[in-house]
N, C-alpha and C positions, 0 to 999 in steps of 0.2 A: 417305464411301464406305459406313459400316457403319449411316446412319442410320435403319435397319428394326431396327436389333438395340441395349440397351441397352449403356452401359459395361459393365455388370458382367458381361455373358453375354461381351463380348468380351476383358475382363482375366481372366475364367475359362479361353479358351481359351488367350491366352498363359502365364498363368500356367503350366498345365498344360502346355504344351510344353517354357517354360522350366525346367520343374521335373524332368521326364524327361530333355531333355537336361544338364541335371546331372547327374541320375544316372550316364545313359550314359556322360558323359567321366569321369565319378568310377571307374566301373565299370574303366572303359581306360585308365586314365591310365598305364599301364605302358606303356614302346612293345615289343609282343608281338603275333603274329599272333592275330586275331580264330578262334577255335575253332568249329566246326562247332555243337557246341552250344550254347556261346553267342550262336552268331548265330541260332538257332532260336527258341533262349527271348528274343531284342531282338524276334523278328518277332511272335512273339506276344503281347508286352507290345504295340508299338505297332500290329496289328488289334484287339486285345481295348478298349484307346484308343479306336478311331476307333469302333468300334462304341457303344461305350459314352458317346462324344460323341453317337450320331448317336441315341441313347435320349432324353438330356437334352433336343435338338433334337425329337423325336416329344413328350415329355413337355408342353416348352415352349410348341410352335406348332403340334402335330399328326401325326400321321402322314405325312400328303403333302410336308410338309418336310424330314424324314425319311428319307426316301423317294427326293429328289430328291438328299439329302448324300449316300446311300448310292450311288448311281446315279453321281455325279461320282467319287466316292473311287473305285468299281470302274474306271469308264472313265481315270481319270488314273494306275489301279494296272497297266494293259491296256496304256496309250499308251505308257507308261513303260517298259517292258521292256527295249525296246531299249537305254533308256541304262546300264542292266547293261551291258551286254556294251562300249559304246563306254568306259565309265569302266574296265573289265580295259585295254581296246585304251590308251587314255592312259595307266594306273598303265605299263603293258608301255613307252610308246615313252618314257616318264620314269626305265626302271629303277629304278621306287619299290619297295622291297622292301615284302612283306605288314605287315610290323612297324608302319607307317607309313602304310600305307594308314587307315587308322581315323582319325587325327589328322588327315587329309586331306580327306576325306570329312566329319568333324564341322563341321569350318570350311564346308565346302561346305553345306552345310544352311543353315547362318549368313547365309550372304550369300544363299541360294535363300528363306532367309525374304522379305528384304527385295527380292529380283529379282521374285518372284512377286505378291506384293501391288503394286509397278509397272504389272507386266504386267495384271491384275485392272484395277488402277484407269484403264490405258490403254485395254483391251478390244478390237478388232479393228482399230483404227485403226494401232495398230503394227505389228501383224502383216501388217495391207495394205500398210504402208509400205516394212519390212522384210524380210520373212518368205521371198520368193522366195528373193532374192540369198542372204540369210543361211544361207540351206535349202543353195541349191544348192553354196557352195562348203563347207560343213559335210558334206555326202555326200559331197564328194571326200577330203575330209581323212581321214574313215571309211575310203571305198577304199584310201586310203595305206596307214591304221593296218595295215588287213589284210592287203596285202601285206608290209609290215615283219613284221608277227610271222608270216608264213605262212616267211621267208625265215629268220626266228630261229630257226623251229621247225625247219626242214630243215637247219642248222649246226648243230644242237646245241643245248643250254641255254644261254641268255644269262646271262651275266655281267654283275656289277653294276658299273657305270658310277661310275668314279674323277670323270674329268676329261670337265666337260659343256662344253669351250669350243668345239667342234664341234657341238655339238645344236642344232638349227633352230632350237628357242625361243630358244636363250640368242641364236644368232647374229640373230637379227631385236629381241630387246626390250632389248638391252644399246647398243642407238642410243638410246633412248628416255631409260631407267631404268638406274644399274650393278646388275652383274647378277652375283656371285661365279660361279665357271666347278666348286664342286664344292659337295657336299653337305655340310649340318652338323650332323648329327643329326636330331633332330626339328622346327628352328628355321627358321623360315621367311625371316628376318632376319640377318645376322651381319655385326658390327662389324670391319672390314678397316684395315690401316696399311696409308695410300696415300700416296707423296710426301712424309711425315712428318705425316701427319694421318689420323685415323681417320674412315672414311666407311662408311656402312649401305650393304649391298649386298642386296639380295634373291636367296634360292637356288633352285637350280633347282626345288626344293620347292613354295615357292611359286609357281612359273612352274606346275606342274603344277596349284597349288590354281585357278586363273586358268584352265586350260582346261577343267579337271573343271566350275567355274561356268559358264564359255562353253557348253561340253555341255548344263548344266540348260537354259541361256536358248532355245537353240537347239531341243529338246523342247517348251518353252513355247509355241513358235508353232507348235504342232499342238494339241498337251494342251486352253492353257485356252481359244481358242475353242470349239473341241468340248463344255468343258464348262459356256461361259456359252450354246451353242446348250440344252441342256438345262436349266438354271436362270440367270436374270438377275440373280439377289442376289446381290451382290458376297461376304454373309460365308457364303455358303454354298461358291461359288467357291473363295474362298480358304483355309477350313479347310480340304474334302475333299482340295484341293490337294497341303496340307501335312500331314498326315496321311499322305497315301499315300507322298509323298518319303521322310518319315520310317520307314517300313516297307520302303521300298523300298533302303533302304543295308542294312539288316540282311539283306536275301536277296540283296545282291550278296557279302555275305560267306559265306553259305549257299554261294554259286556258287564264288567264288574257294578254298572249302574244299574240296569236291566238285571241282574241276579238279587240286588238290593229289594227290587219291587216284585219279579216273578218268584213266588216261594219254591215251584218243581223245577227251577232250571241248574239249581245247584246240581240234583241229580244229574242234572242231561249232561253237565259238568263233567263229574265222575265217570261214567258211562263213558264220553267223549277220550277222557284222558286212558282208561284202560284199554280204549279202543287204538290210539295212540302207541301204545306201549307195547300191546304184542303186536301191531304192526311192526314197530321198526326190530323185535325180536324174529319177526319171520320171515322181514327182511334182509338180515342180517346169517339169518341161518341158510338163505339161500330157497327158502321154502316157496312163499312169494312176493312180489314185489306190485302193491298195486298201485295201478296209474294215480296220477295227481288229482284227473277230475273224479275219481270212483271215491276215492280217500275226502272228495270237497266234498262228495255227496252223501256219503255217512255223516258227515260232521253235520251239515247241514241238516239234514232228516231228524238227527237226533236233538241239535237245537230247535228247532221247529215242534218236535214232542214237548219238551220241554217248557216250551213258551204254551203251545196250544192247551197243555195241561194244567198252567198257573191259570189261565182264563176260564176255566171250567171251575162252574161254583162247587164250593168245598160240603162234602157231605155231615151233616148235620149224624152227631155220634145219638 
């Protein structure tokens, strides 16, 4: 797949990911809500990264190489947005407290390493195969999210969720797989006495790490045709790829901080995610497909309401 590029440019780039995210879980390894500034200084550790990969690459093979990594990382940094907002909407319909989200999220990287390089080495054949169906009932699921938290918002603050034996996930993957019906800390896994034997159940933790992946895969069938439409080399693909993902969990914490302090951004939230959701339904029905920057420019306008709104003093009842 990499055979344009040597080993060692390619064990460089692992390396180097592998090496940041050690840090990163070293950083976290507390289970604490990710802080406003610390997700500021993760973001600009991993662009000052990609940039400084995409130097090595001009140094290496030229500017126009360069060039084109740069090009994929911004469009897969653009494409990606929305799955902000859809990974709040899951942490929300899982009751994953902030504390937890980060542990959540790192493992997700984890496996979007190994899902993306797939998809790479599949390239539009899955997505033709795929990609419709997978699109369309993944926008409905989006409309769901948004109405649950549109309906959590209007009761009041949700409360953190004891007993998941009623929660959709557990009731559909607990035919499959057993499935512990509550949380166990940080533990994705937990050893249960059943019948006088002890049996591995997975928590609903990890049923969340499982759709937060789904989310990546589902992004995927937009992202990286788009950006093998722009460049054909598989190792260019798949660093800017991963680079961008990588930068992009540290501004979902940027977001989920800033929702903590602006009270109307939740809204802008909601709003953003059902705007999400029948896009990729009427994109998928063939109806229309809008470009990347018009789709940046809703999201953004309606963040920007939403902030400009929490600033605006509250009117006195």
């Amino acid at each position: 797949m990499f055979a344009q590029h040597s080993l060692t440019e390619v064990l460089i780039f692992f390396v180097l990911v592998a090496a940041c995210l050690w840090c990163d879980l070293h950083a976290h390894r507390s289970d604490k809500p990710v802080s406003a500034r610390d997700a500021a200084l993760w973001t600009c550790v991993w662009v000052g990264l990609a940039m400084g990969f995409a130097a090595y690459i001009g140094i290496s093979f030229g500017a126009e190489q360069a060039q084109l990594f740069i090009a994929g990382y911004l469009l897969e940094e653009s494409l990606s947005i929305d799955n902000l907002f859809v990974m709040m909407a899951i942490f929300a319909s899982f009751s994953v407290r902030d504390a937890m989200q980060h542990r959540v999220l790192y493992y997700g990287i984890l496996g979007a390493l190994v899902m993306r390089f797939l998809f790479v080495a599949a390239g539009s054949s899955l997505v033709a195969a795929f990609g419709p169906y997978a699109l369309a009932g993944f926008g409905l699921f989006v409309l769901w999210t948004a109405w649950k938290m549109w309906q959590a918002m209007r009761g009041g603050r949700q409360e953190e969720v004891e007993d998941f034996t009623h929660h959709w996930a557990v009731r559909h993957v607990r035919r499959i797989v057993p499935v512990h019906t509550q949380m166990s800390g940080h533990d994705f896994f937990v050893k249960v006495e059943e019948g006088g034997r002890h049996v591995w159940k997975a928590t609903p933790l990890f049923l969340c790490l499982v759709v937060v992946e789904l989310s990546d895969v589902m992004f995927a069938f937009d992202s990286v045709p788009a950006i093998i439409a722009i460049t054909q080399d598989p190792f260019l693909v798949y660093t800017s790829n991963i680079f961008a993902i990588l930068g992009l969990r540290s501004m979902y914490f940027l977001l989920a901080a800033a929702k903590r302090y602006l009270r109307h951004l939740e809204k802008a939230v909601i709003a953003i995610l059902a705007f999400i959701g029948v896009k990729m339904l009427l994109a998928v029905l063939g109806i229309v497909h809008l470009p990347a920057m018009a789709s940046l420019a809703v999201v953004a306008g309606l963040l920007a309401l939403g902030i400009l709104a929490s600033c605006l003093p509250e009117r006195r009842a």
